[in-house]
Structures are given as structure tokens and as C-alpha cells.
C-alpha positions in Angstrom: -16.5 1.3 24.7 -14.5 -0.7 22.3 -11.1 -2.0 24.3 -9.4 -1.9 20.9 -10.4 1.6 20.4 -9.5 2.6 24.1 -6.1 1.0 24.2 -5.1 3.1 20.4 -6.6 5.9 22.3 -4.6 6.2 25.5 -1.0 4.5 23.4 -2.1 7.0 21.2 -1.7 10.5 23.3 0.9 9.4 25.8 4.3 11.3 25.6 2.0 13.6 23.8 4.5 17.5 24.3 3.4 20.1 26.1 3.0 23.9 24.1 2.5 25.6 27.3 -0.9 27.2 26.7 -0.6 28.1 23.0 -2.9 26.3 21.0 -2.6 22.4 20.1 -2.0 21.9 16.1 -3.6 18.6 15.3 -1.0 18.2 11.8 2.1 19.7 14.0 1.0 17.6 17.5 -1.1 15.3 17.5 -0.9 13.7 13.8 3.1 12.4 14.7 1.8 11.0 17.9 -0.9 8.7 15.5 2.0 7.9 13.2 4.5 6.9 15.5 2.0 5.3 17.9 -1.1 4.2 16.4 -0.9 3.8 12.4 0.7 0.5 12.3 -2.5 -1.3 14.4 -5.2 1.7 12.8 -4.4 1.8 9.2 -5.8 1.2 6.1 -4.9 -2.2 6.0 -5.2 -3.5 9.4 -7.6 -1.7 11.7 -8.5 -3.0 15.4 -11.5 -2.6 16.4 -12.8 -1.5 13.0 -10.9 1.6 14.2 -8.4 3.4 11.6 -6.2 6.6 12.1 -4.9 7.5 9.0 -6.4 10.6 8.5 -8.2 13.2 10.6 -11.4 12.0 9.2 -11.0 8.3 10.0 -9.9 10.0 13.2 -13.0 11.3 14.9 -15.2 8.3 12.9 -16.2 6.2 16.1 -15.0 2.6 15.1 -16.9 -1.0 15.6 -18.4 -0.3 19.2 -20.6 2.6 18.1 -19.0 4.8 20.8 -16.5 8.2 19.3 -13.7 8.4 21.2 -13.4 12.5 21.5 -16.6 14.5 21.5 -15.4 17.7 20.4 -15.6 20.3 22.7 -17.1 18.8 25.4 -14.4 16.8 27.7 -16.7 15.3 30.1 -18.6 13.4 27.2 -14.9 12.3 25.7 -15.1 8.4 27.2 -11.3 8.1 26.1 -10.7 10.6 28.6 -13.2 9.6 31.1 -11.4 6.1 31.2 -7.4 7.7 30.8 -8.4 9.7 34.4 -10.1 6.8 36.0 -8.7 5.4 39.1 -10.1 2.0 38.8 -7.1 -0.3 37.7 -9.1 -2.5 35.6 -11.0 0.9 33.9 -8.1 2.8 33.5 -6.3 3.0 30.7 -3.8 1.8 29.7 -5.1 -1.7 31.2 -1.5 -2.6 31.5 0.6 0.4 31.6 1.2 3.3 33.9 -1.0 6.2 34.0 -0.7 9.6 31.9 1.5 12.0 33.4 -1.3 14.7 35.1 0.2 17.4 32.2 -0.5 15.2 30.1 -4.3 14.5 30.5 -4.3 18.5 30.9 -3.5 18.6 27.5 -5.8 16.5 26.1 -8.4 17.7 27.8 -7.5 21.4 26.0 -7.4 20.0 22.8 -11.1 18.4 23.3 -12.3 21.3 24.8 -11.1 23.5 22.2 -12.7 21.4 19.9 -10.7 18.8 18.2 -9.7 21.2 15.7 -8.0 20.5 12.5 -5.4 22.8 11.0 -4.6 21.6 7.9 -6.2 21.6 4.1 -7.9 18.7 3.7 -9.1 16.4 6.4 -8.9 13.2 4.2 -5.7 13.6 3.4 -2.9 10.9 4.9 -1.6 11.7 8.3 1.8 11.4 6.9 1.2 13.9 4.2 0.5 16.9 6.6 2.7 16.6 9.2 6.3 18.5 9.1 9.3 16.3 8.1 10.1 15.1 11.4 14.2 15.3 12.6 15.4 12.1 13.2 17.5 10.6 16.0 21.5 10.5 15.3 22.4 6.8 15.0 24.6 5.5 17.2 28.4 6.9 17.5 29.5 2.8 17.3 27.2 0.3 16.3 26.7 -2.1 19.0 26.1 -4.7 15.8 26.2 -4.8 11.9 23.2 -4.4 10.3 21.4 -5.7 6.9 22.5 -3.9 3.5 19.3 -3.1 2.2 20.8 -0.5 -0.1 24.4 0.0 -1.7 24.9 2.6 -4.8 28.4 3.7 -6.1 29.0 7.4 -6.4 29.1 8.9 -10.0 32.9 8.6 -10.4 33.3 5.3 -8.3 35.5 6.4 -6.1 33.1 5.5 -3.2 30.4 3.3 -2.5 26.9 4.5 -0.1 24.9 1.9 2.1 22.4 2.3 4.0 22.6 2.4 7.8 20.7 2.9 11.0 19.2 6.6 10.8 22.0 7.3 8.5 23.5 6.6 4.9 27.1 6.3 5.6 29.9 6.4 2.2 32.7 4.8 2.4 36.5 4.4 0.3 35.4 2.0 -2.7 39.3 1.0 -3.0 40.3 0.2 0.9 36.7 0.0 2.4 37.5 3.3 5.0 34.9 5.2 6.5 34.9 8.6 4.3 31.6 9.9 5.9 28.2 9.5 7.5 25.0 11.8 6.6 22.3 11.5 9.2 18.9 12.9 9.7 17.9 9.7 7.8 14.6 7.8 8.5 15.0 4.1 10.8 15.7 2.1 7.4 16.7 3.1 3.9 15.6 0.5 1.5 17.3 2.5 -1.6 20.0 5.1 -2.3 20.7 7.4 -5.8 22.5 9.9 -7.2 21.0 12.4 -9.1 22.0 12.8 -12.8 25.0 15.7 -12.2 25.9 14.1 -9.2 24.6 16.8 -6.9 21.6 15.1 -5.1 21.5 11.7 -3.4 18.7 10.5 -2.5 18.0 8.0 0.6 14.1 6.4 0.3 13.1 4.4 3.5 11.2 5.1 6.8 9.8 3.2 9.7 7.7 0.1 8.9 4.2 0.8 9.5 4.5 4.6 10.8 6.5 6.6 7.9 7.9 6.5 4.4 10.0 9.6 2.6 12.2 10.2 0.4 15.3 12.2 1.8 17.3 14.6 -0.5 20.5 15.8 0.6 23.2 17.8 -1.0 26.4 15.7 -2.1 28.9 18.1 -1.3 27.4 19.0 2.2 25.0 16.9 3.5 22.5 18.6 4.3 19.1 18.2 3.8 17.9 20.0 1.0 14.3 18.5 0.8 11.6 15.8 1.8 9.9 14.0 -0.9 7.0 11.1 -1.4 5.6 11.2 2.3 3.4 8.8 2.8 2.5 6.1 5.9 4.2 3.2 5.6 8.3 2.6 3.5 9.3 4.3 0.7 11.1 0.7 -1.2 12.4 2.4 -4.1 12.8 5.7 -6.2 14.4 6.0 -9.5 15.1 9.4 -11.6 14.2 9.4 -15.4 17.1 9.1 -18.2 17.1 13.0 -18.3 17.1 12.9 -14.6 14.2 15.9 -14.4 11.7 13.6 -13.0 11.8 10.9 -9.7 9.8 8.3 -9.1 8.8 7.2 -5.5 7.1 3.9 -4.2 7.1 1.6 -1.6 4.5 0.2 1.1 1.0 2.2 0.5 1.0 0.7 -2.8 1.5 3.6 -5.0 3.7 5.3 -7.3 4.4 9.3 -7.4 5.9 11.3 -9.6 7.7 14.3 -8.7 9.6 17.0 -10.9 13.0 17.0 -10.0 14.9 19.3 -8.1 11.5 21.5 -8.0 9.8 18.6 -6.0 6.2 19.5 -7.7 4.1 16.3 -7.5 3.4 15.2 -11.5 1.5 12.0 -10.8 -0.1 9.4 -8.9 0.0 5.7 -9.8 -2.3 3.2 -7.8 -3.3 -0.2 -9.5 -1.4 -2.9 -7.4 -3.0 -4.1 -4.5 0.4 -4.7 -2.3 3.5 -3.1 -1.6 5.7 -1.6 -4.5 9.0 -3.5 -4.0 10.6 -1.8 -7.2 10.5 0.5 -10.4 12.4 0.8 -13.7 11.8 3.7 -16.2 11.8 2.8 -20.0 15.1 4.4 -22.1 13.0 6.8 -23.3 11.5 7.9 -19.7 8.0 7.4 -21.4 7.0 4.5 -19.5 7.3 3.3 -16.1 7.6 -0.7 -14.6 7.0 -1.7 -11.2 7.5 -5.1 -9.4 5.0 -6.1 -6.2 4.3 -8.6 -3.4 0.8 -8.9 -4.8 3.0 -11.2 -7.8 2.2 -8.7 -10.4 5.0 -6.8 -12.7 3.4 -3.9 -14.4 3.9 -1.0 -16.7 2.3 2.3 -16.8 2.3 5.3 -19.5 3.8 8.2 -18.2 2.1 10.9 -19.0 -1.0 9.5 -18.3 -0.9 7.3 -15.5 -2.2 4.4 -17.5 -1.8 0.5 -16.6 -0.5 -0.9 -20.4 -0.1 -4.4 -19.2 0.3 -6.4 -16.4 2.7 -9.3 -16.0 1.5 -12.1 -14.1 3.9 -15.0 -14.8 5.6 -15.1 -11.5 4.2 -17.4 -8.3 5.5 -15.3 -5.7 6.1 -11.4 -5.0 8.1 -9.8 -7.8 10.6 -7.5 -6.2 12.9 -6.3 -9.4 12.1 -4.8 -12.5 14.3 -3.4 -15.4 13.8 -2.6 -19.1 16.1 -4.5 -21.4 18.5 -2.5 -23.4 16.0 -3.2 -26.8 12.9 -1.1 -24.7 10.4 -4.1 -25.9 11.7 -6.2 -23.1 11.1 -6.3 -19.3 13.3 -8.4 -16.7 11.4 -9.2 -13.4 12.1 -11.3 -10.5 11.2 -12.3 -7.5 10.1 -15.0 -4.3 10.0 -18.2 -7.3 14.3 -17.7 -7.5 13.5 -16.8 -10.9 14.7 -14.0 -13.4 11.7 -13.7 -16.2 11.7 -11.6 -19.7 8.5 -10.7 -20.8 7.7 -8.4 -24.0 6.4 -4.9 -23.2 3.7 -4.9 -25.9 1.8 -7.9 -24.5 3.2 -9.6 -21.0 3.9 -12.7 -22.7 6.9 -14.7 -21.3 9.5 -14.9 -23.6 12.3 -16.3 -21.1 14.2 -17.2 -17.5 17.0 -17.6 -15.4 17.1 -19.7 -12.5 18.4 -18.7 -8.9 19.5 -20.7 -6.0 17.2 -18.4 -3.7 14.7 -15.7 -4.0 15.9 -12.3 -5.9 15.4 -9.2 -5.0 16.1 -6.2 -7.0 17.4 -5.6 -10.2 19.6 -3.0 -11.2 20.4 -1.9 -14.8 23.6 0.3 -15.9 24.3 0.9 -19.8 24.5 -3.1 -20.8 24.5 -5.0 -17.3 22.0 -5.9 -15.1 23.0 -6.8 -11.0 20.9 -9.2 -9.1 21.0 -10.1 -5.3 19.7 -13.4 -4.4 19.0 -15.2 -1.3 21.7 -17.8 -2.7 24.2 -15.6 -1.4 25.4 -14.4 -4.6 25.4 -11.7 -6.9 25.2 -12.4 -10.5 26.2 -10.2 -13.7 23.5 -10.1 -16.5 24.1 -9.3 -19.6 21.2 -7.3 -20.5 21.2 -7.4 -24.4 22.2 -11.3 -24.8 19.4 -12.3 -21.5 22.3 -14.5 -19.9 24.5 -15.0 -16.9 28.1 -13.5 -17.4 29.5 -14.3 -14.1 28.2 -15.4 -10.4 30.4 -13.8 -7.9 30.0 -15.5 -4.2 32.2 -15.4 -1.1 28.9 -13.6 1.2 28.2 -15.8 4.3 24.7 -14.6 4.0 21.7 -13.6 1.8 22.7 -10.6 -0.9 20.1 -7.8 -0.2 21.2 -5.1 -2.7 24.3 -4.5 -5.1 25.3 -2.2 -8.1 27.8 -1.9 -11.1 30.0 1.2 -12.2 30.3 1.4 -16.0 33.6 3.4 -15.4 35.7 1.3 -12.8 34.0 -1.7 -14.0 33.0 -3.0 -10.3 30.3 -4.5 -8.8 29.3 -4.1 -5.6 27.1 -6.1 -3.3 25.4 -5.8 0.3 24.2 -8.9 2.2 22.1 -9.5 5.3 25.0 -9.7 8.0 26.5 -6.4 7.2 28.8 -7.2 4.7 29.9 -5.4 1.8 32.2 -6.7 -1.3 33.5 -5.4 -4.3 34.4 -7.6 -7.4 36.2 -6.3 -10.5 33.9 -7.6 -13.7 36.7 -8.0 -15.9 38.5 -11.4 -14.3 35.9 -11.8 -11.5 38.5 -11.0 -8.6 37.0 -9.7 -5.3 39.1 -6.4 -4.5 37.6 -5.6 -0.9 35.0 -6.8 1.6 34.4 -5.0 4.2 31.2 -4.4 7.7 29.0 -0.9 6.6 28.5 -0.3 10.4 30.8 2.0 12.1 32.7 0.9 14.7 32.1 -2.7 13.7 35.4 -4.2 12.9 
């Protein structure tokens, strides 16, 4: 048999939990154990062995060797359970791990003999779109360390400003930098945060590279979870809601774009043309059309209601990770990995201008007539969006700017870099008013 295939196998069903002798549910079960385990070496985009787990049907497919791993119903004819039981240390498997726990070689065993059986709808469908929203771990009481800023949002009046954290999105005091509070239940990573229209909703989009992507909805006032949108098997990198704020828009990793009504959580549509990870989208003023920025250096845009590719920007030299629509709606702003900010026209992807950086950029985010851009240059730079020039460059972060924001109201602009940091600027004379570490317990 296949090594590849054997080693998914066994890494695959360890720590597998017991259900006493109730039945084993293959989408409750044993697809988190493929997720958490196996995806990231067995997926769509890198399979060992010419072996893939991303759905049940790739699942029981035998891979390069020839040889299935389970034979349903039979046990004694499963060779992935023949060689997890076998005593012979260079047999068994793991090759280099301990052995399976006796309960837990009794379970798999059940689950063969009972025939492999898969309780969900359809048996192509993603792993990570059958399986239960999963509870995350509580992150730690004190980080031990800061960690990067890969999202930072203000709150609808400005009064407080939301990163993203370690299983957690914490908010904290926009004026004096205090802790104000800390919702968990959050995937590993959060790669963007937003507030819904009335304020009600924030949404954190992230996951766990190479195992999970969601997008989390949680009630402002409470924090609790109210839903689970966008599931898929690898990061959720962005979401955006529509100018009437009755649609959002999820994308990351897998490549694609979904639609969902919004609070109703009914999926509208499904976008798939790039051929790389989704690093960001921008809807049009009109929430008619949709643009997205990827690693595979393309900047899009899609019709709505239909799911159409209109045009396809292909100016840039590196990945594109920002996108925004220009106050005039026949513009686009993209940037990206060539330290560049491009405009293009909407009607036809021609190039019609750019702004240099002293690094790579990485999003970009509109609100009413400004445009914030983090750079690898360790600065964040105000854009305005109507004229298509720099306003003002604000510095002082020791490392590179991941994420930032501006509040019309306050008129602030806030920005989140690498090392943890966090500072607020004031637009009006460029004067920083706080900087601050998003990691609790990290002075």
C-alpha cells in the first residue's frame, strides 16, 4: 500500500472520540478528524500520494497505489487497519509515532464494519460544508506574546476599535487604548472584521490555514454567536456587506466567492473564476457588481446577479490583495506584491493610473471619500479616492502595516502592523493620538 496513503490514514483517525456504542456519523465524527488532520496534505490542491480527502467521495477513492484504504464492511480486507494493528515496528503505523490507543482501533473497526456509511446529503460535497460549526478553544487568559494585526475595524460610532486576535476578536477604548472586551469562539486567525449596516452584527472571517475557513456572526451587544457563514476548507480572507447591507460576500483560500442574504444566511451565489486564493473584495456603489483582488495576479469584476466575469484586470506583476471602487463607479483601485496602487476603468481593464509604495500593499479599504492602505513600508497612507492621490503618509510602526481603517465621524485612522501594534492618527493635522499592543496581558 501507498506509504503516503497509510501515514494520512492512521494521522487521520487518531484521537478519533469514542460514542460509546451508538453509531459513528461520518459528517459529525469522522469528517472534523480529515479537516483538522488530513486536508492540508489531501486536498484539492496538494494531494500525497495522489490521495485527496476533501469530500467523502475522494474519501473511499483508492489514491496512486491502486490499493482503497477502507473496504466497507469488511474490516479484515481494510489494509489501513491491518497495518494500524500490526506489531511490526517498521509495518505499523504510524512509522514514527506511537500506536492507536486499543479504543481507538475498536472504533474504527465499527465504523468499517458497519460500512463506511455516509450521513449527509451529498457525498461530493466539501468536508467543511457538512460538518457542524465546530466550538473553538478559549485563547489564552494572557498572551504569552503579541501577535500580527491581520484585521482592525472601528465600531459604527468610533468609540472603539476591533482586531483580531488568537481564537478571539478583542475591542478595545479607541481614545486610551483599554481593553473594553474580548469575544471568543473565534476560528485560529481572523483575517477580516465588519459591522453590519445597523451596527447589530460583526462579523469575524478567518479559520485555520489549510483545515477551515468561516465566517463568524455574533451579536454586538452580547457576543454571542448568532450564526456560521461561508464554510469552506481552507481561510475565509475577506467578507464585505452590500451598500444596503442585505447581502455579504465571503472569499478567501478555496478560490471562490459566495453570496449570502444577510441576516437570513441563504446562499445567493457562487463565484469561481480565479485560479488562486481570494485576498479581497469591494462591491460597486450601487451593490450591482462585485471586484475581487488574487494571488493568481488577476483583479476582477463580476455582475451580481448573474455571476458573470465582466473583465479581468491583469496589469499587476505580483498577487493583487486590495480592491476598491472609486467614488465615480467607472474606476477600480487594486494593489498588491509590485508596492503599487493601480486605477483601471471598469468598462474595459485598461490602466488608467498608479501610486508607488515603499513595500508590498495589502488591502484596501474605502469609507465615503478615503481610501486606507497598509504597506509593507511600515506605513499607512490616506487616499483620496475622488482626486486618485496621496493625502498624507502616517508612519511611526516598527513593523510591516497588515490592516487599517478610517471613521468618517471621528475622522481617525487606524492601523495594525505585524508586531502587534496598534495606532490611531487624527486625519485632520496627521497627529498620532494612541498606540497601543492588541494582545491582552501584553504590556
Amino acid at each position: 500500500m501507498n506509504k503516503f496513503l497509510l501515514s494520512f490514514i492512521v494521522v487521520c483517525l487518531a484521537g478519533s472520540p469514542l460514542l460509546g456504542q451508538d453509531a459513528v456519523s461520518f459528517k459529525a465524527d469522522i469528517a472534523p478528524i480529515l479537516i483538522n488532520h488530513c486536508l492540508a496534505c489531501h486536498g484539492p490542491k496538494k494531494a500525497e500520494g495522489g490521495y485527496r480527502v476533501d469530500t467523502y467521495e475522494r474519501f473511499l477513492r483508492e489514491g496512486d497505489s491502486g490499493v482503497a484504504a477502507i473496504t466497507a464492511g469488511d474490516h479484515d480486507d481494510s489494509e489501513s487497519l491491518r497495518r494500524i494493528k500490526s506489531e511490526d515496528e517498521f509495518e505499523r503505523m504510524p512509522l514514527e509515532g506511537e500506536s492507536l490507543a486499543s479504543a481507538e482501533v475498536e472504533l474504527i473497526e465499527r465504523w468499517i464494519t458497519a460500512g463506511a456509511k455516509y450521513d449527509s446529503e451529498d457525498p461530493t460535497s466539501p468536508l467543511a460544508t457538512i460538518v457542524p460549526a465546530p466550538t473553538h478553544p478559549a485563547p489564552p487568559e494572557a498572551y504569552p506574546r503579541s501577535v500580527p494585526i491581520t484585521a482592525v475595524a472601528f465600531n459604527p460610532d468610533g468609540s472603539q476599535v476591533v482586531t483580531g486576535g488568537y481564537h478571539e476578536v478583542v475591542l478595545w477604548n479607541a481614545a486610551d487604548g483599554t481593553l473594553v472586551r474580548r469575544i471568543q469562539n473565534v476560528g485560529q486567525r481572523t483575517y477580516a472584521v465588519r459591522f453590519s449596516n445597523d451596527g447589530q452584527h460583526l462579523v469575524a472571517a478567518g479559520g485555520a490555514p489549510g483545515r477551515l475557513g468561516e465566517a463568524r456572526i455574533f451579536n454586538t451587544e452580547s457576543g454571542k454567536l448568532v450564526t456560521v457563514l461561508g464554510t469552506t476548507s481552507d481561510v475565509i480572507l475577506d467578507v464585505q456587506f452590500n451598500p444596503t447591507g442585505d447581502r455579504l460576500a465571503v472569499a478567501g483560500a478555496d478560490s471562490t466567492i459566495r453570496i449570502f442574504e444577510f441576516p437570513a444566511g441563504n446562499l445567493v451565489r457562487t463565484i469561481s473564476s480565479h485560479s488562486d486564493w481570494i485576498m479581497a473584495i469591494a462591491w460597486d456603489n450601487e451593490g450591482k457588481r462585485l471586484a475581487s483582488a488574487s494571488r493568481d495576479k488577476t483583479a476582477k469584476l463580476f455582475d451580481v446577479e448573474t455571476g458573470e466575469l465582466l473583465v479581468t484586470y491583469s496589469g499587476h506583476s505580483n498577487p493583487v490583495k486590495g480592491v476598491a471602487f472609486h467614488p465615480d463607479n467607472e474606476h477600480i483601485y487594486s494593489a498588491g506584491g509590485d508596492n503599487k496602487v493601480h486605477w483601471w476603468k471598469a468598462a474595459d481593464a485598461k490602466k488608467a493610473g498608479e501610486l508607488g509604495f515603499g513595500g508590498e500593499v495589502y488591502k484596501l479599504e474605502r469609507n465615503g471619500g478615503v481610501i486606507t492602505a497598509s504597506s509593507a513600508d511600515k506605513s499607512i497612507r490616506q487616499i483620496d479616492a475622488a482626486a486618485q492621490k496621496e493625502i498624507r503618509n502616517y508612519g511611526g510602526h516598527a513593523d510591516w502595516t497588515l490592516s487599517s481603517a478610517f471613521h468618517e465621524g471621528t475622522k481617525r485612522i487606524v492601523g495594525g502592523a505585524f508586531d502587534g501594534a496598534v495606532k490611531i492618527w487624527n486625519t485632520e493635522d496627521g497627529a498620532e493620538v494612541i498606540s497601543f499592543v492588541a494582545a491582552p496581558g501584553v504590556k
